[in-house]
Every structure is written in C-alpha cells, then in structure tokens.
N, C-alpha and C positions, 0 to 999 in steps of 0.2 A: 425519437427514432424507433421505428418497431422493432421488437427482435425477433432476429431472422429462425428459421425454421427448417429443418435438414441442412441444406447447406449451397452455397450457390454454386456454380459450374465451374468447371476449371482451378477450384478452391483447396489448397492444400488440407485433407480429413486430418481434423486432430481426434486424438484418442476417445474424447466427451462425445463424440457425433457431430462433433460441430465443424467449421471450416473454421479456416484464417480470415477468408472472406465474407463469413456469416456471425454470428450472432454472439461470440466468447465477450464478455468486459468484463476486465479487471480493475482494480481498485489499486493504485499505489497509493497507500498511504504512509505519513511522514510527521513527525513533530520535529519542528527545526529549533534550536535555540539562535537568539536575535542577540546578545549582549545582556548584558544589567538583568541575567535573571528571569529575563523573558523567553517564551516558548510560545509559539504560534507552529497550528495544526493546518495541514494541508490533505486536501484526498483531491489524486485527479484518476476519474477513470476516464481508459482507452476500450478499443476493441483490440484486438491479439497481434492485429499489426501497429499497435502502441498507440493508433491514434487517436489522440481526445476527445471525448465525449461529452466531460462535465468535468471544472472543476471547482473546489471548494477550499475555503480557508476560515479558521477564526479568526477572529480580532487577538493580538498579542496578549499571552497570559502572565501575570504577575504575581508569586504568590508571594501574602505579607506577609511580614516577621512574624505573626501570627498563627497564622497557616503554617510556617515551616517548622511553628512550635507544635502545635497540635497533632498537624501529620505526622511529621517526624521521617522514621524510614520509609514509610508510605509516602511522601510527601513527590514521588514522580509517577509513580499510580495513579494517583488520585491525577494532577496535572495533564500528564500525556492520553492517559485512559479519559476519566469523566469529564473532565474541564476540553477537551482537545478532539478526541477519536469517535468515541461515541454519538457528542452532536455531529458530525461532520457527516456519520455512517449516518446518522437516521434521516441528518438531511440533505442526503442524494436524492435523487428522481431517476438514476439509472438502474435495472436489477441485476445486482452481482453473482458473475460468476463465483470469481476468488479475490481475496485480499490478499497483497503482497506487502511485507514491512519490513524496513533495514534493521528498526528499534527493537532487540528481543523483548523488551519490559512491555511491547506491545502485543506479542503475542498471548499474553494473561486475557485479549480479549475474544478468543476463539469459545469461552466459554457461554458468551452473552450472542451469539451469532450466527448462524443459520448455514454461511457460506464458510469454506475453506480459510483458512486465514493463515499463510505462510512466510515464515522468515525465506527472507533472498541473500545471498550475498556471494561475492568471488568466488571459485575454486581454482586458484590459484596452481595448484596440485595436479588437477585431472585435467585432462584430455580439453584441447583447445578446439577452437570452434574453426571453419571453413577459412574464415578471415583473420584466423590465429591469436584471436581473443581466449582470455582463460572464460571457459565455462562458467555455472553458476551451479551453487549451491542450494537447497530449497529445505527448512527445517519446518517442524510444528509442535506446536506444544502440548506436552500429554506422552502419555506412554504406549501407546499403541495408533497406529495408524487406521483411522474409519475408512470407510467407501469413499467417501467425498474428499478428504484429503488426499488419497489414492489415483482417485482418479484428476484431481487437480495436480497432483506434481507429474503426471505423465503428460495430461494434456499442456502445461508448460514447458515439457520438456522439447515437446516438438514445436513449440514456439520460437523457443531459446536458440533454434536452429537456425530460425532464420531476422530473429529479431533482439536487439540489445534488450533484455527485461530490469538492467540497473539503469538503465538510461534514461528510461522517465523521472526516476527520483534527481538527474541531477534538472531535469526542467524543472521539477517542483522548488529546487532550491534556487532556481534562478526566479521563478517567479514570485515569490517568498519574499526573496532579499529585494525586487522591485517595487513589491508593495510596500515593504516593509519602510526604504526611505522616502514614502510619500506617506505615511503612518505611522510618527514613532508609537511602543507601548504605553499604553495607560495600566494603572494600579487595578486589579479586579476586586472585589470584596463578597 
C-alpha cells in the first residue's frame, strides 16, 4: 500500500502533517506469555484509524534450563527483545511511523531503532475521553524527550481522540491465543 503524502480531504490533520486518513502506521507490538514458559512475539501494524495493515508473529519461544542459567537476570531481554521484537521489527514490509508497547522491558528497544518507540498504557487518573473512557498514557525510554518522540506522543494524542490505541493489543492477544491452539510451543536451542 503506498504511503500517502500531505494528506487526503476531509481527513482529520494530525500534529506530523499527516491525516487519520493518510499515511501514519503504527506498530503495536507485544510479547504475550502462552503457559509452560513460552512467549511468542506479535507486531500488527495499522494506520491511525487502527486498521491492519500487516501482521506478524514468531513461532513460540522456549527458553532451556540452560539458557535461563546462562542469561540469568537478563534472560527476558534477551527473549522478548532479540529472540521475539527485533525479528518481527526487521521483518515487516510496512514503514513505521511509531512503535507502541504495553511491555516496559521493551522499551530498551528504542535504542536499536530509527522510529519513536512508546510505552502506552491507561490513565486511569486523567481526564476521560468523549465516550468516557479513561485516556491513555504514553511513556519512553531515556531521559529527555528527542524531536521524534515529541512529535509522536502529540500526533497520538489526537489519535487517542478518536480511536481506542489499547485496543489493538487486545486483537493481537486474541489472535495469538488462536494460533496458538493450532501450534503448541516447541523447545528453541
């Protein structure tokens, strides 16, 4: 699908230049745990009105008694980042605006990454939405705020206005747990 360019008519302008109806994709991505140990990685991206564009999964990850010796505290880094996020990130074919993630342990990947890469979560606290939903939260990792992280929690912001941005992560776990009883995990090495 091309990406779009100024933005199309009648299209609500987000802060980036872009519309709701042009060209923003987002990335949620997700490592889900399956039972017994295993964790299997999800990315589906949308465009800003959340709709799908691509999505992607690993095969269930299983790390050996081995591995959980050797890693040790590291041993959900390693998992969720290299084993899980990273392939999924490299093998998309969409080009990302921002990354969105529930997992804070995944925001350590903003370092290896080009794009925005944002924790999401409730706010439970602040100020409700149109249809009385609690807002959303939007964190990142690092100690000062760049251009591009900037300009991604604004241009979500006016997403968030009109579109649930926790709500695709519960599709990804619905679609997860579908594959998942047609696939139990196997052992990785």
């Amino acid at each position: 699908m091309p990406r779009a360019r100024g933005g199309a008519q009648n299209g609500l302008r987000l802060p980036c230049g872009r519309s709701l109806e042009g060209g923003m994709k987002l990335c949620f991505l997700e490592a889900l745990p399956l039972g017994d140990g295993a964790v299997r990685g999800a990315a589906l991206v949308t465009d800003a009105r959340t709709r799908p564009l691509e999505f992607r999964v690993t095969e269930p990850v299983v790390a050996s008694d081995l591995q959980r010796v050797l890693y040790g505290a590291v041993l959900d880094e390693h998992v969720l980042g290299d084993l899980c996020a990273i392939p999924l990130l490299d093998a998309l074919r969409e080009e990302l605006d921002c990354i969105l993630v529930r997992d804070q342990a995944l925001l350590s990947l903003q370092a290896s990454r080009a794009e925005p890469l944002l924790w999401i979560g409730r706010d439970e606290e602040g100020p409700r939405t149109a249809d009385g939903k609690p807002g959303v939260v939007l964190g990142y990792h690092g100690d000062g705020e760049d251009e591009g992280i900037k300009r991604a929690r604004q241009a979500l912001r006016g997403v968030a206005e009109h579109y649930d941005l926790l709500e695709p992560f519960a599709r990804i776990e619905q679609a997860v747990s579908q594959l998942h009883r047609n696939a139990p995990a196997q052992s990785v090495g």
